[in-house]
MILUM-858071 format. One record per residue (C-alpha): residue in three letters; chain; x, y, z. Coordinates in nm, 3 decimals. Example, Ala and Ser with C-alpha at 12.3 -4.5 7.8 and 13.67 -1.06 7.14 Angstrom:
['ALA', 'A', [1.230, -0.450, 0.780]] ['SER', 'A', [1.367, -0.106, 0.714]] 
This chain:
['UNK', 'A', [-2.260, -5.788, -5.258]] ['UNK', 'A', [-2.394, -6.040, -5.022]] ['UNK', 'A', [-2.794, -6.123, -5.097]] ['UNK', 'A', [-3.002, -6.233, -4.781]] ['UNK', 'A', [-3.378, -6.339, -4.857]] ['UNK', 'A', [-3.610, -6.335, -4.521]] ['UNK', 'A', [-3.871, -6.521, -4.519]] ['UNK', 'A', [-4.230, -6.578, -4.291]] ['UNK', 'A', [-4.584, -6.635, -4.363]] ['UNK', 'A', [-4.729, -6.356, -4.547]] ['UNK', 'A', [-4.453, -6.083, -4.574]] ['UNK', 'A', [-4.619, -5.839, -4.351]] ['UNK', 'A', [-4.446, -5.852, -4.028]] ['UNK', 'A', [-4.117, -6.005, -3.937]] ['UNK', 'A', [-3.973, -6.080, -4.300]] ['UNK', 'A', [-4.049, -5.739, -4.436]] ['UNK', 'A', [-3.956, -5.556, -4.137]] ['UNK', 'A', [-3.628, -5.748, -4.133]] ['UNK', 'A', [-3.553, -5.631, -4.486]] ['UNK', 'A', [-3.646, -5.287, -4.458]] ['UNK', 'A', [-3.475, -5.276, -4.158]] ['UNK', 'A', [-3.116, -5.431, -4.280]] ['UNK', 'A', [-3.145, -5.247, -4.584]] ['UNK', 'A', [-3.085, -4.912, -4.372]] ['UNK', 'A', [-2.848, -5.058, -4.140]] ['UNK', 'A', [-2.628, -5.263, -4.373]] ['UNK', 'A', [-2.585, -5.087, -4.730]] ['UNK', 'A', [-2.308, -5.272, -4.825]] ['UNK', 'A', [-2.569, -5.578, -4.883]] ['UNK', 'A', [-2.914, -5.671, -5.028]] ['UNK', 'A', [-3.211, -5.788, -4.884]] ['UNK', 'A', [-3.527, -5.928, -4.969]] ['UNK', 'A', [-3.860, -6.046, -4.793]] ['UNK', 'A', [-4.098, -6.269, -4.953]] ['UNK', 'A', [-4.421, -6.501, -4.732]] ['UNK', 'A', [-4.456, -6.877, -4.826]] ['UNK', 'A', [-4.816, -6.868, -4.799]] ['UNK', 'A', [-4.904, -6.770, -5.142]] ['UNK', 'A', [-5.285, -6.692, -5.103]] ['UNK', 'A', [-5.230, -6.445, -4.826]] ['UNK', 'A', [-4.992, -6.278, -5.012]] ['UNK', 'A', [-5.152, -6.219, -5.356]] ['UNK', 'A', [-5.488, -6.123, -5.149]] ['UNK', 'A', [-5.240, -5.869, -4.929]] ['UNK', 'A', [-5.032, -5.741, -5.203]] ['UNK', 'A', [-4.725, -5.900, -5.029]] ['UNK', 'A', [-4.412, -6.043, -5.218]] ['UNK', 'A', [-4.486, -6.444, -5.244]] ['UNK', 'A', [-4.184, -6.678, -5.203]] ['UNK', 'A', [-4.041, -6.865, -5.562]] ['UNK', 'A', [-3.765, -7.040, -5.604]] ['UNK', 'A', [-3.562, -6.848, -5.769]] ['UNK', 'A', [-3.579, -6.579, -5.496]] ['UNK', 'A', [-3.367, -6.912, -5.309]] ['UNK', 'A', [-3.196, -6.944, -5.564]] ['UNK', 'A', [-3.094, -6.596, -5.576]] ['UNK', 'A', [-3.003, -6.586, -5.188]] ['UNK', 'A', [-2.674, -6.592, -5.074]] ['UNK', 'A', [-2.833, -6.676, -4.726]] ['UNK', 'A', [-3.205, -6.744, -4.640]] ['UNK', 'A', [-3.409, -6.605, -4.285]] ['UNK', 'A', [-3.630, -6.827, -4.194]] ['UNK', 'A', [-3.884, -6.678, -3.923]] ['UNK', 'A', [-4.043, -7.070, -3.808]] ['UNK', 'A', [-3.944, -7.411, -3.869]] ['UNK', 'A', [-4.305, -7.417, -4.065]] ['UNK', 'A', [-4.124, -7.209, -4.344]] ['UNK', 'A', [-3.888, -7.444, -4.389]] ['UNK', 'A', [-4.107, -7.730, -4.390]] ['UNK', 'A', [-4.282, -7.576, -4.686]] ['UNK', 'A', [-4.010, -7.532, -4.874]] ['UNK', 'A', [-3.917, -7.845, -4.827]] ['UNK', 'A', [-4.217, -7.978, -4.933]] ['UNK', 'A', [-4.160, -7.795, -5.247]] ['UNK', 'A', [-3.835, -7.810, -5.366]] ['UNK', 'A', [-3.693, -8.074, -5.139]] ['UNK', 'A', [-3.293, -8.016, -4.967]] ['UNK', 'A', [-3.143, -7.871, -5.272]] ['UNK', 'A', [-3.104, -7.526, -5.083]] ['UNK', 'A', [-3.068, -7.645, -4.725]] ['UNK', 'A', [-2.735, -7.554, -4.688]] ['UNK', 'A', [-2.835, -7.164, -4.692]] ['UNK', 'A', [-3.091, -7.174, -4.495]] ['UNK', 'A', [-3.109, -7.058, -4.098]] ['UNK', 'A', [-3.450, -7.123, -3.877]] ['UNK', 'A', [-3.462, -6.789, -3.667]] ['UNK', 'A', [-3.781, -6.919, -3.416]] ['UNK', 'A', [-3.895, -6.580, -3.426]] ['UNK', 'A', [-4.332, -6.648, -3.371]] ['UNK', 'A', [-4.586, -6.433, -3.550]] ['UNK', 'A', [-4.642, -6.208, -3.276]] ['UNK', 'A', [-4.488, -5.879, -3.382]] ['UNK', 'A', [-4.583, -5.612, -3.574]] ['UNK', 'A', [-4.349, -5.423, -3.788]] ['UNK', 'A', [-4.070, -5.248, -3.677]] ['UNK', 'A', [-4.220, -5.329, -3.339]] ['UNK', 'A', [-3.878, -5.307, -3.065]] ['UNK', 'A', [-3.901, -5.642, -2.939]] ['UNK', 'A', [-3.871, -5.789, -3.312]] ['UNK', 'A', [-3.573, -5.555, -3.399]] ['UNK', 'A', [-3.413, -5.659, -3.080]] ['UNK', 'A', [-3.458, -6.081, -3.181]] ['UNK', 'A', [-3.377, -5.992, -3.519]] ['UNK', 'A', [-3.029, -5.842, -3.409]] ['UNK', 'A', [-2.960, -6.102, -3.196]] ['UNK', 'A', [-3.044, -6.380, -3.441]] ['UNK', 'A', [-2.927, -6.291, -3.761]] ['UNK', 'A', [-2.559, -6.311, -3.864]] ['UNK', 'A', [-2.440, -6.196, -4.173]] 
């Protein structure tokens, strides 16, 4: 089974709405969400990014080119090569029809 990992700022919003989302739509896969900004996560109760969640992802969502940045920062190129920028902005809320509608247009599996 192919493993996609999405991936934004906190996990409230885009990320977890794509995952919740694809997991209805494509059950042949799996999907996970996580944020890269740890202290908004923990104080949310949101699913904070680690490496082995990359490492674990056959292909890795990135909402901005901010998330990869951080990663970056952290763990250098070593995953680059699975990694897609989506330019998909904080300004959604979840399951909200204008982010379903960029997320199925962006994302190919």
């Amino acid at each position: 089974m192919k493993k996609i990992l999405f991936v934004c700022s906190a996990n409230k919003q885009r990320s977890k709405t794509a995952e919740d989302y694809f997991s209805e739509k494509h059950t042949n896969m799996i999907f996970k969400s996580a944020g890269t900004n740890h202290k908004i996560c923990i104080k949310e109760g949101t699913t904070p990014l680690t490496q082995e969640m990359i490492e674990w992802a056959d292909k890795v969502f990135l909402m901005e080119e901010k998330h990869l940045r951080i990663i970056k920062d952290h763990i250098g190129n070593k995953f680059f090569n699975k990694m897609e920028v989506l330019n998909i902005p904080d300004a959604y809320k979840n399951f909200q029809k204008e982010l379903l509608e960029e997320l199925n247009k962006k994302c190919c599996f």
